[in-house]
N, C-alpha and C positions, 0 to 999 in steps of 0.2 A: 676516723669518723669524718672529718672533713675531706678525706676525698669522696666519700661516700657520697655523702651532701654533694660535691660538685659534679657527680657523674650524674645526678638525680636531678639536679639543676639544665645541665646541657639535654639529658634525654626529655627532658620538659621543653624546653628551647626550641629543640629538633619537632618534638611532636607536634607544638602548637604555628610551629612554620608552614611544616604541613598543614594542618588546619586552615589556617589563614590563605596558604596556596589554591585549595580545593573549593574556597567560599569565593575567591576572586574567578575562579575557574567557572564556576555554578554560576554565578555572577553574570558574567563575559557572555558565556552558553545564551542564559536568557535574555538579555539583552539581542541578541542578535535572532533569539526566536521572535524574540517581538517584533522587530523590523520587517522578518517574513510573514506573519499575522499580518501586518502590517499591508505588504507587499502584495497577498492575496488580495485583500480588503476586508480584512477584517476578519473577526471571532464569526460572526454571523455567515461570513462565506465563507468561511472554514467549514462550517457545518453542514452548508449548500452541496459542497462536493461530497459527502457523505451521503448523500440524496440526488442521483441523476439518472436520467435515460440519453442514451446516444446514439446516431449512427453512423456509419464510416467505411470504412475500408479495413484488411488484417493481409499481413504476409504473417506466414509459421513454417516455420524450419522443420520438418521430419523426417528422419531414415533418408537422409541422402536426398532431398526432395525439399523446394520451398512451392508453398501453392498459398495462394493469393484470392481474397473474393470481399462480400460485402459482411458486413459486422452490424449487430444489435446487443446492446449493454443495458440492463438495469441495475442501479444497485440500490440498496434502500440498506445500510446498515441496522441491522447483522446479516442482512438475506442479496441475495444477488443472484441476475438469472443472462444469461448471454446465448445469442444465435450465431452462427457462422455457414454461412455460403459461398458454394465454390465448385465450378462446373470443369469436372475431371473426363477428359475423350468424348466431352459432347451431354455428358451426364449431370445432371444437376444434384447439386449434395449436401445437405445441412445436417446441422449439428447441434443441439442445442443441452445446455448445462447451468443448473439452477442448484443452489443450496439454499434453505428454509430457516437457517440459522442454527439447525441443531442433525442436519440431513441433506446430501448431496444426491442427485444424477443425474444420469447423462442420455441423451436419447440420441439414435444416430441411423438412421433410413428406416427409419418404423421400430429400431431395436431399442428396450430399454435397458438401463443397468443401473445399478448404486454405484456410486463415485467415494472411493473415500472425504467425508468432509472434512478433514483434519487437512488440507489445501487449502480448503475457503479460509476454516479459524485462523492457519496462520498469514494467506492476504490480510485478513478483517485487524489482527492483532499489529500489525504495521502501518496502517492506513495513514494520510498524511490527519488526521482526529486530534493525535498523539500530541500535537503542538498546540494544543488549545487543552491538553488534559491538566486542570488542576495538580492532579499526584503525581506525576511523574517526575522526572530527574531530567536535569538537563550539565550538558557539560562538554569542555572541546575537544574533538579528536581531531587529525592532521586535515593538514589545510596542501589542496592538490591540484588537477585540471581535469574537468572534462568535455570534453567536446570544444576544446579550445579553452575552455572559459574558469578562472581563479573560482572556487570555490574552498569553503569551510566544510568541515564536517562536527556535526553537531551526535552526538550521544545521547540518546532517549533510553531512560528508564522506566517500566512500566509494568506492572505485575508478574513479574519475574521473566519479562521477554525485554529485549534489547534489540534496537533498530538505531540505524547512523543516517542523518539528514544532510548530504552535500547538498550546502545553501551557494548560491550564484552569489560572489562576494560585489558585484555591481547592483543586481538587483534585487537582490533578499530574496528571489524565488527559489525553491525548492527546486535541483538539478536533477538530484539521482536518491531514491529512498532502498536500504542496503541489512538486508538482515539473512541469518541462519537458521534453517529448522531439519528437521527429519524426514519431512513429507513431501515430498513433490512429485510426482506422479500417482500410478497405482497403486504402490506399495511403500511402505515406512521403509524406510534407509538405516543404515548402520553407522554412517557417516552425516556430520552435519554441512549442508548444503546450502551453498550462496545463493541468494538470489537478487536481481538488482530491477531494479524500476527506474527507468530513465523517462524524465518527466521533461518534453519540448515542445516549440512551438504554442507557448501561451496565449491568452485570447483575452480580449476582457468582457467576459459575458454579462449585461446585468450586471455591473458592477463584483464580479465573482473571476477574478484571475483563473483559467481553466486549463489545465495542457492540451490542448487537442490531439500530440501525439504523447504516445508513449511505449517505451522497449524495454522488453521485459529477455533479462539473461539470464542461465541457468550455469551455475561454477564456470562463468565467466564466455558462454556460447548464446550469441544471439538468439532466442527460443520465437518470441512474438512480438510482433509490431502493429502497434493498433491506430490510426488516424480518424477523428473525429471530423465529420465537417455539420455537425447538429446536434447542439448540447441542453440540454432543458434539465428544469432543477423543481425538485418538488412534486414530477409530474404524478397525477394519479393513475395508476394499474388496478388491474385486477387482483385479489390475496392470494387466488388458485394458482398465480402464476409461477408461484415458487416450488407448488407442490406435485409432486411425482404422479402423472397424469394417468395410471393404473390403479392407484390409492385412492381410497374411500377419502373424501372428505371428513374432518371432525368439526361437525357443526357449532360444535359449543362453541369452538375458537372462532368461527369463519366468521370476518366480515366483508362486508359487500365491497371495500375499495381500501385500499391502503394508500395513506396520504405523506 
């Protein structure tokens, strides 16, 4: 009876060690999310970068082939819409790809197509938002380098999706944002697939810490490179802009500007 009792004693012990390990660890995590809040400027420009228009420059890696040209970005959380140009033997050639939040595509020299939007949800489900979300979880995963520079990695928990935040341990910004899904290209995968967002060259716009670049990898191959040199926040577009330029408008929903 008394060993009993003592095995029941230490497995109690043991449990609540843990416990106390995993609340210092939760702990730690948010602390250090705060200082990147922080470091942005705040909850309010947190939100800012959920809300931008841009334009710049892109290099993208395909088939043996990197090609280079000018870039336009909107994103308006849940919806985002992007141009790309790029003058291939003389020929001039854009691209442009928009999801509406619930519906992708892609138009490409007069041609339309659907885009799976199950790419967009899982950018939108990673977004750097996550650090300002109320419910989510926070907690520390290994502490490494990149791009020369000591950084943490932080573990976000969030409606059943998980995303790793390498925070700059100098300056509380956000280095590289690192998550897995099924989707990335044309077709749903079999395999779960890395993807990393490499967030440099910060700015302080408006009081709103901004990457102006960023590199985005695919299981670990440089995919796209986007440079900003023109950031605006909040800017008003048009609603149509998200939607598929063949499709009837539904009036009921349309408003005249989305803010």
């Amino acid at each position: 009876m008394k060993k009993s009792i003592l095995i029941i004693m230490i497995m109690f012990l043991i449990s609540l060690a843990h416990w106390s390990q995993g609340a210092q660890d939760s702990q730690a995590a948010k602390e250090i999310v705060d200082k990147c809040i922080a470091a942005l400027g705040g909850e309010e420009a947190v939100k800012k970068q959920l809300d931008f228009s841009a334009e710049g420059q892109f290099k993208i890696s395909m088939r043996m082939m990197e090609l280079s040209g000018e870039a336009k970005w909107i994103f308006k959380a849940p919806k985002s819409w992007n141009k790309f140009k790029v003058s291939i033997a003389g020929t001039e050639v854009t691209q442009t790809q928009a999801y509406d939040g619930k519906s992708a595509w892609m138009e490409r020299m007069g041609t339309l197509a659907d885009q799976p939007a199950l790419n967009s949800e899982s950018d939108l489900a990673h977004n750097i938002g996550l650090l300002i979300e109320k419910n989510a979880s926070f907690s520390l995963a290994k502490e490494t380098e990149i791009e020369g520079k000591k950084v943490v990695g932080i573990n976000v928990e969030f409606n059943g999706k998980k995303t790793i935040f390498f925070i700059d341990r100098e300056t509380f910004l956000p280095l590289e944002i690192v998550f897995e899904d099924y989707y990335f290209g044309e077709t749903a995968t079999r395999e779960l697939l890395e993807k990393r967002i490499r967030c440099l060259e910060y700015k302080n716009i408006t009081g709103v810490m901004f990457p102006m670049k960023s590199v985005y990898f695919l299981k670990g191959k440089r995919l796209l490179e986007l440079t900003f040199d023109k950031v605006v926040f909040n800017q008003k577009v048009l609603a149509d802009i998200f939607a598929r330029p063949d499709q009837a408008l539904d009036l009921r929903y349309m408003e005249e500007m989305v803010n």
